[in-house]
C-alpha positions, -999 to 999 in steps of 0.1 A, spaced: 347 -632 -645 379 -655 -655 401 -632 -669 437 -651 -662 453 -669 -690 465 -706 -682 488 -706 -707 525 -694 -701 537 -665 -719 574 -657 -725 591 -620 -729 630 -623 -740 650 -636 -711 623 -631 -683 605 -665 -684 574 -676 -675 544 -652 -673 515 -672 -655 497 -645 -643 494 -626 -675 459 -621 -676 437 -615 -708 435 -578 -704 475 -577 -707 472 -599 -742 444 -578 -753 466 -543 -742 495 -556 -756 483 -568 -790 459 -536 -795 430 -556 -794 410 -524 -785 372 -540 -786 384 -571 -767 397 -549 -741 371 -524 -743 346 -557 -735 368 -573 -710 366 -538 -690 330 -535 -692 328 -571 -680 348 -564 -650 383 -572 -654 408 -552 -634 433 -534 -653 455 -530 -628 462 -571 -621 502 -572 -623 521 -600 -638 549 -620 -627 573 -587 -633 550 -565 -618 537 -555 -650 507 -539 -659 483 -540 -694 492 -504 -688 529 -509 -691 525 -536 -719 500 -513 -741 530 -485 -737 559 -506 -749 539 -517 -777 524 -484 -788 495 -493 -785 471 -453 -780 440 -467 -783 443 -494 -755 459 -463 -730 434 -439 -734 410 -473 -728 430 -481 -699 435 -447 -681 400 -438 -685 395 -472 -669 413 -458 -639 449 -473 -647 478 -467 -625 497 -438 -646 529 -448 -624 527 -478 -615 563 -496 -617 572 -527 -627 602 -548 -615 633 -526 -628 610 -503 -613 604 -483 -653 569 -468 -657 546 -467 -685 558 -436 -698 592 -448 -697 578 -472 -717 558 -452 -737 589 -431 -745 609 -457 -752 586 -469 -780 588 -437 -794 549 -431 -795 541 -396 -793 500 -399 -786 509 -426 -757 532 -397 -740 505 -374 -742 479 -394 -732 501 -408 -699 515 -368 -691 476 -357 -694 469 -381 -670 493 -370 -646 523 -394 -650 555 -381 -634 580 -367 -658 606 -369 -629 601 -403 -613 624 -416 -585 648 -434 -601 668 -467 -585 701 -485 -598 676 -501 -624 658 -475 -638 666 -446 -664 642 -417 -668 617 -415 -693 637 -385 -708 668 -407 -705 647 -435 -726 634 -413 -755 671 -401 -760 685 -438 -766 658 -438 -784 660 -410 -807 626 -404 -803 633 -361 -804 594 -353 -805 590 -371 -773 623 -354 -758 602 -321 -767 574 -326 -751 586 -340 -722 611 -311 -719 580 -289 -719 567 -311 -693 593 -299 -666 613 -328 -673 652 -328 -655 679 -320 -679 703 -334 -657 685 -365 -641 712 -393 -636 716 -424 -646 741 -449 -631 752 -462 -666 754 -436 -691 748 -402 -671 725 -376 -680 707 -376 -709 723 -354 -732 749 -385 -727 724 -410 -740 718 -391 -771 752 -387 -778 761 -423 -771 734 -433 -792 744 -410 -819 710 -390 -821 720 -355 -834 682 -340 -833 677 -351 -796 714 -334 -788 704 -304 -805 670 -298 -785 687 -309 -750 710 -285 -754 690 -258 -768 668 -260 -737 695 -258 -713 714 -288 -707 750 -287 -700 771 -298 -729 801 -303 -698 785 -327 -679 806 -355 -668 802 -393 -653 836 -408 -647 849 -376 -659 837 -381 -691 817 -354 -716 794 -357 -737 822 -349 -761 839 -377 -753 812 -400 -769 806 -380 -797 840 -383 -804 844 -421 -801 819 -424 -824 831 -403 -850 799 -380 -855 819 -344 -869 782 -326 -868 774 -337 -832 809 -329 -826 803 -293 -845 771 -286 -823 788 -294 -791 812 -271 -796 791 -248 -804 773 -247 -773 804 -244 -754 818 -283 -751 855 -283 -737 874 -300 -762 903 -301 -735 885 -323 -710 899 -354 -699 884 -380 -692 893 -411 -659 919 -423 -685 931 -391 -691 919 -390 -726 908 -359 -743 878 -362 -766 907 -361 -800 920 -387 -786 898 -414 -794 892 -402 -830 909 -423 -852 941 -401 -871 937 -383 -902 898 -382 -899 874 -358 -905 866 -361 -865 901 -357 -858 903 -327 -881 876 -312 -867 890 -312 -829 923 -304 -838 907 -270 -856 882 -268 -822 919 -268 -799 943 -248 -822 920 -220 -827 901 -195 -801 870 -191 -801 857 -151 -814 844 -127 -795 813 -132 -806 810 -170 -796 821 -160 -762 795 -135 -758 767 -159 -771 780 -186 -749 779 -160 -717 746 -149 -725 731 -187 -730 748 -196 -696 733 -170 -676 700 -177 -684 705 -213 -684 673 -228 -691 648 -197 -696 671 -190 -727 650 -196 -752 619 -179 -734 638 -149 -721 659 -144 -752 626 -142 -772 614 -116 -753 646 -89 -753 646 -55 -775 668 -68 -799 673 -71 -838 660 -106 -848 693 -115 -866 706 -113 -826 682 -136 -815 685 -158 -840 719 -161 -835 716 -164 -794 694 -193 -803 714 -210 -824 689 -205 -856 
């Protein structure tokens, strides 16, 4: 069966797609009984285009559930990579679509894939995204708190570059730590830059250092603009020590690192205690 398309397709900046094939289209545009017949005809679903892209990847970025669940079952590469070397649940998380995450991770896709110069996790991609559902599930996934990327850092950076409170709040809450730093700067740092007093708050909270300085020797107050709320807000955080309390909830939390909401669930405690140990 012919199932190339002779006409040229064009994605942003990439260019010319000649080998975009008619299951891709199909996949892409969630034409779910043209795919479903193309499959049954014989068309591979795992022919790549120009960019090494798959109808897998393309039903991902698009949302598109019914064509992945078409797809995998199909026998779809769950990890297959294409140029920038992303996946389709990078892509799936990037979209923000909950039922394509689940669909890819029951599968077997890799929460943790390698990643290269060019490629951000998929955790790393729901967080610019905001998408905090998909941050949770992956998170329960066994997905790396503290994966890496070259140009933001982990991805309790993302979220706070990109201003998503929720996805800070459930990072952190499952054990990410708020001090982690890429060219010496926190997570702090950005929330500070862009002016966010709550994210700012919850940092804090969790143990943030509001003395940190950054590679131009900057600490996080300093790039809030005077007489702000923000600047407020860090001037309190510096002039005034933290109780007793705080530091006993912040010791307890860094012990147990991330088993602290499993293991603090399970201790002989009043509720009000655990409630407060997990930031409720």
């Amino acid at each position: 069966m012919e199932v190339g398309s002779a006409q040229p397709y064009f994605f942003g900046d990439i260019g010319c797609w000649s080998e975009r094939t008619e299951v891709h289209k199909a996949a892409s545009l969630g034409q779910a009984s043209e795919l479903r017949e193309l499959i049954q005809s014989g068309a591979s679903v795992n022919m790549v285009a120009v960019d090494s892209i798959t109808p897998l990847h393309e039903a991902c970025v698009r949302g598109q559930a019914q064509c992945v669940r078409l797809l995998l079952d199909a026998g779809a590469q769950v990890d297959a990579r294409n140029v920038d070397g992303s996946t389709p649940l990078c892509d799936a998380c990037s979209a923000g679509s909950l039922e394509c995450v689940r669909l890819l991770l029951q599968h077997g896709a890799k929460t943790n894939p390698a990643l290269t110069s060019r490629t951000a996790s998929p955790l790393h991609e729901a967080c610019m995204g905001g998408n905090s559902d998909c941050v949770k599930l992956l998170i329960t996934m066994g997905a790396s708190l503290e994966s890496y990327d070259l140009y933001y850092g982990t991805p309790l950076h993302v979220a706070c570059v990109n201003k998503h409170l929720d996805c800070v709040k459930v990072l952190l809450n499952a054990g990410a730590k708020v001090n982690a730093t890429r060219l010496h700067e926190t997570p702090l740092h950005h929330a500070a830059k862009n002016m966010r007093v709550e994210m700012i708050k919850t940092l804090v909270e969790f143990g943030a250092n509001v003395y940190a300085r950054d590679q131009q020797d900057r600490k996080p107050a300093d790039y809030t603009t005077p007489g702000s709320s923000s600047a407020a807000c860090l001037q309190l955080y510096e002039t005034t020590p933290m109780s007793l309390q705080q530091l006993c909830r912040l010791a307890v939390r860094r012990k147990l690192g991330t088993r602290a909401l499993k293991v603090i669930g399970q201790l002989e405690i009043p509720k009000l205690l655990i409630e407060y140990l997990c930031y409720q």
